[in-house]
C-alpha positions in Angstrom: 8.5 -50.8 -37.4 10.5 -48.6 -39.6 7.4 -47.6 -41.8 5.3 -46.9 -38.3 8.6 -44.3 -37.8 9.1 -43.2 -41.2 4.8 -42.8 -41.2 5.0 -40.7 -37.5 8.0 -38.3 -39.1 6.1 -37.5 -42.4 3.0 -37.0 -40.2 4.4 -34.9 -37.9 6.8 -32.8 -40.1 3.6 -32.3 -42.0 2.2 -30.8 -38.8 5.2 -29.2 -38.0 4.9 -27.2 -40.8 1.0 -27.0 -41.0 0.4 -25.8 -37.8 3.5 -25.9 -35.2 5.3 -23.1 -36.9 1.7 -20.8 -36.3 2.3 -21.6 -32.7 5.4 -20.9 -32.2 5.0 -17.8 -34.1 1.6 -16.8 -31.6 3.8 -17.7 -28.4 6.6 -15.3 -29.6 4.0 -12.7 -30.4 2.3 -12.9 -27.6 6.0 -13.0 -26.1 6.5 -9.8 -27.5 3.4 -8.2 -27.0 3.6 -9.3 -22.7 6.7 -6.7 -23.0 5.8 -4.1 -24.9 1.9 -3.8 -23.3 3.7 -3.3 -19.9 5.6 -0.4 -21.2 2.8 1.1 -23.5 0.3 1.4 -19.9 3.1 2.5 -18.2 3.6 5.3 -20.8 -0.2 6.0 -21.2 -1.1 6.1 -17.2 1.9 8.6 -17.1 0.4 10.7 -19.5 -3.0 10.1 -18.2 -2.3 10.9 -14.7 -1.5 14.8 -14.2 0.3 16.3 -11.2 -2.7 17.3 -9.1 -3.0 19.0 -5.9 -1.4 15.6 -4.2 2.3 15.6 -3.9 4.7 13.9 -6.7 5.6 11.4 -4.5 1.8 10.0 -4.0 0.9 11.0 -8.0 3.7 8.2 -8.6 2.0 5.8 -6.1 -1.2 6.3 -8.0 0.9 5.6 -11.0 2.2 2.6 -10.2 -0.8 1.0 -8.7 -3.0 2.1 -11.6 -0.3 0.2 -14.1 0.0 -2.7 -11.6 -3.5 -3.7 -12.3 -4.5 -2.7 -15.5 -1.1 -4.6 -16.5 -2.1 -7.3 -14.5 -5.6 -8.0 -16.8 -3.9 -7.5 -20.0 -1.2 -10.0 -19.7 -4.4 -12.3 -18.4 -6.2 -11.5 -21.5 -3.7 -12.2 -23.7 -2.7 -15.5 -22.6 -6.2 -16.7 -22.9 -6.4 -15.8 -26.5 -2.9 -17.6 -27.1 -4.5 -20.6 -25.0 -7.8 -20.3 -27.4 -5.7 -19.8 -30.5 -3.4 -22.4 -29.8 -6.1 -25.6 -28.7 -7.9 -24.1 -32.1 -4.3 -25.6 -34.0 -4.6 -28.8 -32.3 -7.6 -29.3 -34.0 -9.6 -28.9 -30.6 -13.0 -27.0 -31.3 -13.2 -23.7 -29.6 -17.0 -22.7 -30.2 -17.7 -25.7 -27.5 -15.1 -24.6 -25.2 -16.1 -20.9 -25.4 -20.1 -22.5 -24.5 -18.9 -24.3 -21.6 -17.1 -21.1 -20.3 -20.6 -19.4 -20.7 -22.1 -22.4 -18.8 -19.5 -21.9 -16.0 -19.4 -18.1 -16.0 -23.3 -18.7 -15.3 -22.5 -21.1 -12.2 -19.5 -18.7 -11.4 -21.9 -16.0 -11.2 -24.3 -17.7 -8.5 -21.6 -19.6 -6.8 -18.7 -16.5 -7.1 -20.6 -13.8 -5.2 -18.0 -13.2 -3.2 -15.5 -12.7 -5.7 -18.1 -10.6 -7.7 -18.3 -8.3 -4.7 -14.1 -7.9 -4.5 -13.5 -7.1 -7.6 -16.3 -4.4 -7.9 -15.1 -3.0 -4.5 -11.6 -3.1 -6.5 -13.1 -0.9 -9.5 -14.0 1.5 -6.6 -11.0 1.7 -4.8 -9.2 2.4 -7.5 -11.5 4.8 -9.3 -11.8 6.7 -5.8 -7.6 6.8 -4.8 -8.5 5.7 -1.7 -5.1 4.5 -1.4 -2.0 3.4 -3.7 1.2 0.9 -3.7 3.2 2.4 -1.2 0.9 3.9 1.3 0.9 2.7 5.1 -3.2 1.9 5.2 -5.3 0.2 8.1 -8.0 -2.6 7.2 -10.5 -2.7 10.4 -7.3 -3.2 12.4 -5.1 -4.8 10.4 -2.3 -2.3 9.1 0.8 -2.3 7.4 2.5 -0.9 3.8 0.3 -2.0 0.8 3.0 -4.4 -1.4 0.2 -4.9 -4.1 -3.2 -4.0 -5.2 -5.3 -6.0 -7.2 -8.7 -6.2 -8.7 -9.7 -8.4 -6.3 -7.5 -8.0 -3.3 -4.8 -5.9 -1.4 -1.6 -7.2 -0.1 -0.2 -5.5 3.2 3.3 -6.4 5.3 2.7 -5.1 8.8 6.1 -4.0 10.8 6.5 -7.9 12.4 7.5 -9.0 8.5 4.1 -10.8 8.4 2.1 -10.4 4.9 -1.6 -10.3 4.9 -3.7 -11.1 1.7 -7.3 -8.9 2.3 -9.8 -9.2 0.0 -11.8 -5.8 -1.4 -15.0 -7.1 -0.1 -14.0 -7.8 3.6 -12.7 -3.9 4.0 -15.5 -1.7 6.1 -13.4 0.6 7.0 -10.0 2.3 5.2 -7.8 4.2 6.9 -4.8 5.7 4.7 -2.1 7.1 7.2 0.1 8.1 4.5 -2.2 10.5 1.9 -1.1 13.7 1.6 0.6 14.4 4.3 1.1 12.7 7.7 1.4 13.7 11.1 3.4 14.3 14.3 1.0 13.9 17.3 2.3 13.6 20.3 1.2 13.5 24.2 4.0 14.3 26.5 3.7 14.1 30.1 5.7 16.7 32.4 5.3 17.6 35.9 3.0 19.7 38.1 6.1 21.4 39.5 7.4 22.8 36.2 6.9 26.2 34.5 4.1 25.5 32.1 5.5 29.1 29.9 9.1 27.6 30.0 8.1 24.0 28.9 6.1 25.9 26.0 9.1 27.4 25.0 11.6 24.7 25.3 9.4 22.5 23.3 8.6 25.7 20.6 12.6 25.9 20.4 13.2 21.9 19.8 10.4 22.1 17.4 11.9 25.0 15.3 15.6 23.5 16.1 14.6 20.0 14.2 12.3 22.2 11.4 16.0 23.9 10.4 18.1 21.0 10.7 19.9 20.1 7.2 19.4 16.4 7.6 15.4 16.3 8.8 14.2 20.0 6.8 12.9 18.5 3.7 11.1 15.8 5.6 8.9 18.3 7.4 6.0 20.9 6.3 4.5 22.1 9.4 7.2 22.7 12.0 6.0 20.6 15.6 4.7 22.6 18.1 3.1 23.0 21.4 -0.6 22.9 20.4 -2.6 22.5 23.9 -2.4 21.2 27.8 -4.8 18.1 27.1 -5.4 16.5 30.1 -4.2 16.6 34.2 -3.5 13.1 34.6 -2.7 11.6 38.2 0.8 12.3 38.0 2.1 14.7 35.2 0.1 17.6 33.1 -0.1 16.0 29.4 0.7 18.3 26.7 -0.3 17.6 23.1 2.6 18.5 20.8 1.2 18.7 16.4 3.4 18.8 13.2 2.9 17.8 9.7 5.3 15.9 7.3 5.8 14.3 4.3 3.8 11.1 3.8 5.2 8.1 5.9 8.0 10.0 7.2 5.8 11.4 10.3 7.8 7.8 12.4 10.9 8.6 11.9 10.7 12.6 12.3 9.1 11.7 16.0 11.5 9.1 17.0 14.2 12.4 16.3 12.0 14.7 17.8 11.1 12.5 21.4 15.0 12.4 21.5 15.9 16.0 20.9 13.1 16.9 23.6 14.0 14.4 26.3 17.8 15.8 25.9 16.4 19.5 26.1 14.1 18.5 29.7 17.0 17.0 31.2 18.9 19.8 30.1 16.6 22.9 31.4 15.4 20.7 34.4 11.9 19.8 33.2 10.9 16.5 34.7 8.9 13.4 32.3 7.0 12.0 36.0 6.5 8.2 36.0 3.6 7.2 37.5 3.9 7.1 41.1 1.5 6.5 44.4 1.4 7.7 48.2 1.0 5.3 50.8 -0.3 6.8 54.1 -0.1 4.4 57.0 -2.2 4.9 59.9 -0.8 5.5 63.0 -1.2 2.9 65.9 -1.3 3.6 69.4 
């Protein structure tokens, strides 16, 4: 028993030494080279991508996605050559191995065409800008902030919390709500009774009011503003009220600007009609 111990040591110190200490030293490598590829694509993409005619804000969203991915297929590509490298010190034969991945990529390739479709619908996305990390984005209904973009898919959180996983190839229809710029539309109902000149004005004055405001200022490019009358509904005229603001802030400036305006009505007498109806009873004999 001792000499099946002794013989076990001998043979695996020899192995040890043979070819253990070349895997450890290709795990720390490729240890090493997992941190310093991130940082060299991050630097790279930074120098790649120039300040355009977009804003800084969505150049670093282009930034970030673009070094999510690419990232994202080098770390993948490295491990598989440790995995190759590795199997080839455990004596296991890699020109077999490397056959039956053909073999399978074949099968993969008749069986995967879904997944062939993704990932080129990836390439495109991401050669096109169509949207970045960051951006608030609409999938054929589904919306929400993209978490993560991928070769092969695109990961949203709508406002409920809930993540959806969408892949490239299911997506007809992109709509990017945060590109650029974003804006302020709003329909606001007010009475028939009311001054149409003197609503234009109030609304003109809250508009300009919110534009110079310290806090909200650097959050808005085109100051809101009465625009049109768009439509004589049943029970109020509807007046269509435009501004443009940074990307993704256009929520937020609103929510401020439908409390500064409700304020102002109540204020100059201006009334927000709720729908109402008329009853006419007929009269009995």
């Amino acid at each position: 028993m001792t000499n099946l111990i002794n013989q076990f040591l001998n043979t695996a110190n020899g192995w040890f030494f043979d070819h253990g200490m070349k895997v450890v030293f290709i795990i720390i490598v490729a240890s090493i080279l997992h941190i310093f590829v991130g940082r060299i694509i991050d630097r790279v993409i930074k120098k790649v991508i120039k300040q355009g005619v977009a804003s800084h804000e969505a150049e670093v969203k282009r930034e970030n996605t673009l070094i999510q991915v690419i990232t994202g297929v080098a770390n993948i590509a490295i491990w598989l050559i440790v995995i190759l490298m590795v199997m080839s010190e455990f004596g296991i034969a890699i020109a077999p191995v490397l056959a039956a991945a053909g073999v399978a990529g074949i099968a993969l390739g008749f069986g995967g065409q879904y997944l062939i479709r993704d990932v080129i619908s990836g390439i495109f996305i991401l050669l096109e800008n169509q949207y970045r990390a960051g951006d608030v984005v609409c999938f054929n209904g589904t919306c929400g902030l993209v978490e993560a973009v991928s070769l092969r898919m695109t990961t949203l959180r709508d406002l409920d919390g809930t993540v959806h996983h969408i892949p490239h190839g299911e997506v007809n229809i992109v709509s990017n709500m945060t590109k650029g710029f974003s804006r302020i539309n709003l329909n606001i109902g007010i009475s028939y009774n009311a001054n149409l000149e003197h609503v234009i004005k109030v609304v003109d004055e809250v508009g300009e009011s919110l534009t110079n405001d310290e806090v909200w200022k650097d959050l808005i490019i085109k100051q809101p503003k009465f625009l049109r009358v768009e439509e004589f509904a049943d029970s109020a005229v509807v007046i269509k009220i435009l501004g443009d603001t940074l990307p993704s802030r256009q929520w937020e400036v609103a929510g401020e600007l439908r409390k500064r305006l409700k304020i102002a009505f109540d204020n100059e007498g201006i009334e927000i009609p709720f729908p109402q109806m008329t009853l006419h009873q007929p009269k009995t004999k």
